[in-house]
N, C-alpha and C positions, 0 to 999 in steps of 0.2 A: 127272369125271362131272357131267353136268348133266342138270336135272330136265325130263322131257317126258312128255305124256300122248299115249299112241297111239290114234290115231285111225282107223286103215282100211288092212285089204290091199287091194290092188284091181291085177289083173295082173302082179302079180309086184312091187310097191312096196307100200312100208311107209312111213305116211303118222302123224307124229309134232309133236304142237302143243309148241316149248318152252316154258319160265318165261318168257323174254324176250317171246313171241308170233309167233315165228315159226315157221312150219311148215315142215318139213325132209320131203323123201323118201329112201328107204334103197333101193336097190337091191339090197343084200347085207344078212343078217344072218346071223354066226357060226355053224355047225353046233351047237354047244354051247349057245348062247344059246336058237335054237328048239327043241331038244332039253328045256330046261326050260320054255320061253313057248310053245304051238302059235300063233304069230300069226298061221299061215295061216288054220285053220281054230276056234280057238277065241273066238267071238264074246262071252264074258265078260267078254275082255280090252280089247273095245274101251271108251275113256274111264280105265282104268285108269293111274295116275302108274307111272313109274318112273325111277329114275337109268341112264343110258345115256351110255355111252363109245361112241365112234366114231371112223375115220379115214377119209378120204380117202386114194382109190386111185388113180392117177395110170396110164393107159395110154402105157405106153412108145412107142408109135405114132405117138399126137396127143397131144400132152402138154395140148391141151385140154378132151380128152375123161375128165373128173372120176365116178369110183364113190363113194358113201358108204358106207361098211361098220359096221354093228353089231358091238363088239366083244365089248361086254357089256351086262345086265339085272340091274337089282336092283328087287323093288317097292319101293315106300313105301308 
């Protein structure tokens, strides 16, 4: 897990600044994870730390075409 503050939904991406500086977009995040985080729609959360695990989803199709998936959320 590594440390990122979330920064903005905005059409369907989930917009996250890491420790390192760089900013990542989520295309997916786990039913279970927004199930405890509303990051759709709960704007409290923006600026907010958390440790966040994720993979990379590989489309069998175009093996260039890369998903990031939330797997998990913890705050800090």
């Amino acid at each position: 897990m590594i440390e990122a503050v979330f920064i903005s939904y905005k059409d369907g991406y989930f917009k996250f600044l890491f420790e390192t500086g760089e900013e990542m977009v989520f295309e997916e995040v786990h039913p279970r994870a927004l199930k405890q985080y509303d990051l759709k729609n709960d704007k409290s959360l923006i600026g907010k730390s958390f440790l966040v695990s994720f993979i990379e989803v590989i489309e069998d199709a175009d093996e260039d075409f890369v998903i990031y998936r939330i797997e998990s959320l913890k705050p800090l």
